[in-house]
C-alpha positions in Angstrom: 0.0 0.0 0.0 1.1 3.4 -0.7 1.9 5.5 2.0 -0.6 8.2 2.5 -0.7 12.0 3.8 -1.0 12.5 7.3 -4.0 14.1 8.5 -3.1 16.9 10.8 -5.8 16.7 13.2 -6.5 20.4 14.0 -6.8 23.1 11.5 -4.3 25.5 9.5 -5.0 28.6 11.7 -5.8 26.1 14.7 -1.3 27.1 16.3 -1.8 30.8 15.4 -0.7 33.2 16.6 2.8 31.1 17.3 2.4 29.6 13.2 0.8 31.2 10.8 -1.9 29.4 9.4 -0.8 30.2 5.5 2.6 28.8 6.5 0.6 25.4 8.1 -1.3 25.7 4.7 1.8 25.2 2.4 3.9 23.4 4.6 1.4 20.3 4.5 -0.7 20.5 1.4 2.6 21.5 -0.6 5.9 20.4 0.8 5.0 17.3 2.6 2.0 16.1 0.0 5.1 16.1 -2.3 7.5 14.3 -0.1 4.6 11.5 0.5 3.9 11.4 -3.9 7.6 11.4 -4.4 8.2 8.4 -1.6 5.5 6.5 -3.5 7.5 6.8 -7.2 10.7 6.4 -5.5 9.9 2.7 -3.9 7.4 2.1 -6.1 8.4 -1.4 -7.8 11.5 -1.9 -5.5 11.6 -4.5 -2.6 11.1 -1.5 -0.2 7.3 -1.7 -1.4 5.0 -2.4 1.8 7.7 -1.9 4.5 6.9 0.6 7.1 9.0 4.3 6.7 10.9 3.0 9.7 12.2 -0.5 8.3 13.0 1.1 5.0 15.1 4.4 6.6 16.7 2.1 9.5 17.8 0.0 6.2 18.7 2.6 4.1 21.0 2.3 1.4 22.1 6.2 1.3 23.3 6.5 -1.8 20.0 6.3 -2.9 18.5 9.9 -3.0 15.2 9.9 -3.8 14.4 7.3 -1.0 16.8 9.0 1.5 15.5 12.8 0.4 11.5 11.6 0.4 11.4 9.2 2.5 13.1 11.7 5.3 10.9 14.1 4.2 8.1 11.8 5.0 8.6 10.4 8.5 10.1 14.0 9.4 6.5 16.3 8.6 4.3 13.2 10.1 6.7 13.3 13.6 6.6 17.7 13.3 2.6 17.4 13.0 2.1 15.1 16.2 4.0 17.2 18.0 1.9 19.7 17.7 -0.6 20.9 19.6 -3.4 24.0 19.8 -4.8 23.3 23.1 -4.4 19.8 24.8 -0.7 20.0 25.2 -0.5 18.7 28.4 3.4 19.5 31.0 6.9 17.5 30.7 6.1 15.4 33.6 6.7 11.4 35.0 9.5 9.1 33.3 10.4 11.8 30.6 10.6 14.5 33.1 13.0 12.4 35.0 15.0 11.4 32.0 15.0 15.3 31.0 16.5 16.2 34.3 19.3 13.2 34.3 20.3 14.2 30.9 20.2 18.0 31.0 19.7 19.0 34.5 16.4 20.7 34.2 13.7 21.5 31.1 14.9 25.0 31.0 18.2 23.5 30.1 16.8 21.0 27.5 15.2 23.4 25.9 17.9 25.8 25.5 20.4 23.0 24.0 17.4 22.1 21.5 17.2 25.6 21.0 20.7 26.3 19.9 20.7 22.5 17.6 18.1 23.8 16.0 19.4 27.2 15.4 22.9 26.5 14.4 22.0 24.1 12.1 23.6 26.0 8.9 21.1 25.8 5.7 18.1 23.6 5.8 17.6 20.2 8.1 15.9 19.2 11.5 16.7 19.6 15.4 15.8 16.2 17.3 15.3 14.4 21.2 15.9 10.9 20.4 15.4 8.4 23.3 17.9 5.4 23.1 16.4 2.0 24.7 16.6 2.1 28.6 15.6 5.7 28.2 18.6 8.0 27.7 18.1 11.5 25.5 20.1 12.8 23.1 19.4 16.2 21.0 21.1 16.5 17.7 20.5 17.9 14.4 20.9 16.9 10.7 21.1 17.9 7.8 18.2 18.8 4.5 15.7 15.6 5.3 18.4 13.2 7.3 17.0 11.5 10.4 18.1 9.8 13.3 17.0 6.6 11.8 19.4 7.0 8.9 22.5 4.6 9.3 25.3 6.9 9.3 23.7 10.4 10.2 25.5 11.2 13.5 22.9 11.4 15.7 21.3 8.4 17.5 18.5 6.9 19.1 14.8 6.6 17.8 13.0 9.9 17.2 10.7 11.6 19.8 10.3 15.3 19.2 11.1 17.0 15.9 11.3 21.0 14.8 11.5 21.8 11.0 14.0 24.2 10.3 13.8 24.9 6.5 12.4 28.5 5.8 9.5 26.5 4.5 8.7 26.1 8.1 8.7 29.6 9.1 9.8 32.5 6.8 6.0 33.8 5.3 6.3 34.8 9.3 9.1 35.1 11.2 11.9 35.8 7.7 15.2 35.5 8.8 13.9 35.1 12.8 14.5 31.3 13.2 15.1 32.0 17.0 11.6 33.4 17.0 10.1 30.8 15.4 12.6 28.1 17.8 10.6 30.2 20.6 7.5 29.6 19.1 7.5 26.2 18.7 8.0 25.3 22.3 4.3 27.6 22.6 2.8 24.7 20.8 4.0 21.6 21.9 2.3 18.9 22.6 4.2 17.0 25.4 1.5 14.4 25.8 2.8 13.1 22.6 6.4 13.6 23.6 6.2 11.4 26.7 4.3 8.4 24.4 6.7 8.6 22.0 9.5 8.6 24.6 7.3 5.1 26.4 7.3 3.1 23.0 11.4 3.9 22.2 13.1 3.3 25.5 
């Protein structure tokens, strides 16, 4: 089966006034419809047909760009969307909480090393808090549409929180702002998502 695009489950306009609901508009029906059509040409007759976007990027041959390029850009927009959040976004709290504070001392702290992956990321790519089995974080960043799943990327452990940092994401709003929009996002997170991510990797 063909993978499909993600429904975001609240409106465009529903994260204003943190993003801009012209910027949601594009950013899913645009960018990311693209990402999912172009995934679908890219494995389409190849024995990467039926697997899940995980098996296929944990088992990725790199060299192979459209899969690597798409298939990033697929898994990275559907992990952004969850976690997000207008309204039921819930605190940091329990086992992550606890996690948070081992690994960065507080969530103030957590969020400013997140903070400055995702803004010194040079060009286009993604900031990341992966959770490695037994529950240790990380926070890294890649590169364009490279993911933590990727063999090879330099950054570890199994996805749990993800912010977009292409000007796609941000610039009808914020231009040249990103640390505006890095501000933003923590507005709009949904941690509820963030801790059930961070039960199912560890």
């Amino acid at each position: 089966m063909a993978f499909e695009l993600p429904q975001l489950g609240y409106a465009y306009d529903a994260l204003e006034p943190h993003i801009d609901a012209r910027t949601m508009e594009i950013h899913h029906s645009k960018h990311h419809n693209g990402y999912t059509t172009k995934l679908n040409a890219a494995i389409d007759g190849t024995d990467l047909e039926g697997k899940s976007i995980e098996d296929i990027l944990m088992g990725l041959d790199m060299n192979n760009a459209g899969v690597r390029n798409n298939g990033g850009g697929f898994y990275n927009h559907r992990l952004f969307w969850e976690v997000l959040n207008p309204e039921d976004r819930g605190r940091l709290s329990g086992e992550l909480l606890d996690a948070v504070n081992e690994a960065f001392g507080s969530k103030d702290a957590m969020i400013e090393q997140f903070s400055k992956a995702a803004a010194t990321r040079f060009g286009s790519g993604w900031a990341w808090l992966c959770a490695y089995p037994g529950g240790k974080l990380e926070i890294c960043s890649s590169p364009n549409q490279d993911n933590p799943l990727m063999p090879g990327v330099g950054c570890g452990g199994h996805p749990i929180m993800a912010l977009d940092v292409w000007e796609h994401a941000y610039y009808l709003n914020y231009q040249n702002r990103r640390p505006d929009y890095i501000s933003a996002f923590f507005k709009v997170v949904n941690w509820n998502a963030v801790e059930a991510k961070y039960a199912v990797a560890k």
